[in-house]
Legacy VTK file of the C-alpha trace (Angstrom):
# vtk DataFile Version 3.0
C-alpha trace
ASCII
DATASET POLYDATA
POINTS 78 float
94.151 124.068 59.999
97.573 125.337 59.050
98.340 128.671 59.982
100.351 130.459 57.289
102.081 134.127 57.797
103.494 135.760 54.993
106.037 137.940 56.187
107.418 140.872 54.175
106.490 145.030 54.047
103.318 144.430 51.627
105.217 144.745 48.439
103.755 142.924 45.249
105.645 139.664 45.638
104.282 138.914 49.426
100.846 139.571 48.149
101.054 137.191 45.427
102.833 134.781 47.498
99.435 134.614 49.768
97.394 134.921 46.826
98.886 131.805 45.382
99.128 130.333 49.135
95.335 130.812 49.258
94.373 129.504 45.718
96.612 126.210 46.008
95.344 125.467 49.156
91.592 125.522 47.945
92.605 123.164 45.049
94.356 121.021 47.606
91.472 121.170 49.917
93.631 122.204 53.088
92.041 124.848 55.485
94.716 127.710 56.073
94.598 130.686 57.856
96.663 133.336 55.947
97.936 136.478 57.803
100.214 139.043 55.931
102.927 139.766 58.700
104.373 143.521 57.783
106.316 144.377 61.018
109.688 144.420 60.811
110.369 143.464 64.452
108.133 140.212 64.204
109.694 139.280 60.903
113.170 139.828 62.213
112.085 137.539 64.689
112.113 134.600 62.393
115.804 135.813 61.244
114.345 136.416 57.790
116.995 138.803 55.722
115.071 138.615 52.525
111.444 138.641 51.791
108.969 137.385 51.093
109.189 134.896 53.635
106.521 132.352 54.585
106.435 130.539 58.046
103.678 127.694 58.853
102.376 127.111 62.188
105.445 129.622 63.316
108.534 127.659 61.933
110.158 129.552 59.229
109.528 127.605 55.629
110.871 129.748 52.589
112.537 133.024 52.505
113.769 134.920 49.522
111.596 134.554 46.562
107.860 133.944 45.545
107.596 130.361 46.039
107.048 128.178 42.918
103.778 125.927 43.008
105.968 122.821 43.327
107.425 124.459 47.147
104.031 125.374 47.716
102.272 122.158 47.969
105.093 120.288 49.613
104.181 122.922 52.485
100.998 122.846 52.609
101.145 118.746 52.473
104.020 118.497 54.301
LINES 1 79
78 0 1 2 3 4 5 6 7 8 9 10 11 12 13 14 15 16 17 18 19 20 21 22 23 24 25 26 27 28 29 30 31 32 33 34 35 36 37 38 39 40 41 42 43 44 45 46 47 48 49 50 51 52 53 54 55 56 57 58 59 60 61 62 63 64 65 66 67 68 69 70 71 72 73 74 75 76 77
């Protein structure tokens, strides 16, 4: 089981990103564990400037933007 943190304050775009996390996963048949991460001294801890970040099984994996279903299953597969 992966475990995936979505790091960012809980605006919009970090709870799609883990709703579309989630989703993709199911199709892919890949257990996750999803945790929204929302303090700022944790996420500063992965050096993330821009959010929403994601980090799997605590190595940073994509910061800045929503990722696209394309970065999403390379991640999750990777």
């Amino acid at each position: 089981m992966k475990k995936i943190e979505v790091l960012g304050t809980g605006c919009k775009k970090c709870t799609t990103t883990a709703e579309q996390i989630e989703a993709i996963a199911q199709e892919l048949g890949v257990e996750v564990d999803v945790a929204k991460v929302t303090d700022p001294a944790a996420i500063m801890g992965y050096q993330v400037m821009s959010t929403p970040a994601v980090a799997i099984d605590g190595k940073l994996a994509h910061s800045g933007s929503v990722p696209n279903r394309h970065k999403i299953e390379s991640m999750l597969q990777g």
